[in-house]
N, C-alpha and C positions, 0 to 999 in steps of 0.2 A: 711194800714200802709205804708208810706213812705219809701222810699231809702232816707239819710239822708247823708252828708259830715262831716264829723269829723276829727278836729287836737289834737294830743296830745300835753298839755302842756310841760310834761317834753322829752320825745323823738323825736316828732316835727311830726310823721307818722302822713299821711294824709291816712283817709280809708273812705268808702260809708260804712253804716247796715243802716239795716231793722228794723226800731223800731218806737213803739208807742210813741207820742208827749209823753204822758204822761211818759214814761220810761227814756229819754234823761238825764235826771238829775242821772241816777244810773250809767249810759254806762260806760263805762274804756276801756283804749285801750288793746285792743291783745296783744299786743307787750312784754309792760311793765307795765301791771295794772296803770297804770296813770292815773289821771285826761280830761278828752276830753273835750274839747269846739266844738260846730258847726263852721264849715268851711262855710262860702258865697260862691257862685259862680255864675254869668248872673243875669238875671232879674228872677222878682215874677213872679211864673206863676198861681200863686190865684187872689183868689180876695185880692185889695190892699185898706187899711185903708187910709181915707182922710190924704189930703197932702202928699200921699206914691208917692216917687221917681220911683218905681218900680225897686231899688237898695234895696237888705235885708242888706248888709252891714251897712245903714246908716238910716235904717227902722226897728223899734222897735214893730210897728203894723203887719208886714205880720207875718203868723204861719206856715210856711211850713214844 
């Protein structure tokens, strides 16, 4: 399981967990049970899907 970057929507906390790809879509933030989106940050450090910039920000194929 990955260390993972996460922003909350409504309170803005930026936080790192530990969570299975597969679980990311239940996660909520600590804070304020809110909604979390993944946070980007540096380059892929997977393997990267043709055409990948090695930017996740702007890369729809890396699964990190």
């Amino acid at each position: 399981m990955p260390f993972l970057k996460f922003k909350c929507e409504s309170c803005g906390k930026v936080f790192d967990e530990l969570v299975k790809l597969s679980d990311v879509e239940a996660l909520r933030c600590p804070d304020c049970g809110g909604k979390v989106r993944r946070a980007y940050e540096g380059k892929c450090l997977g393997a990267k899907s043709e055409g990948c910039s090695g930017n996740c920000s702007c890369c729809s194929g890396c699964h990190h």
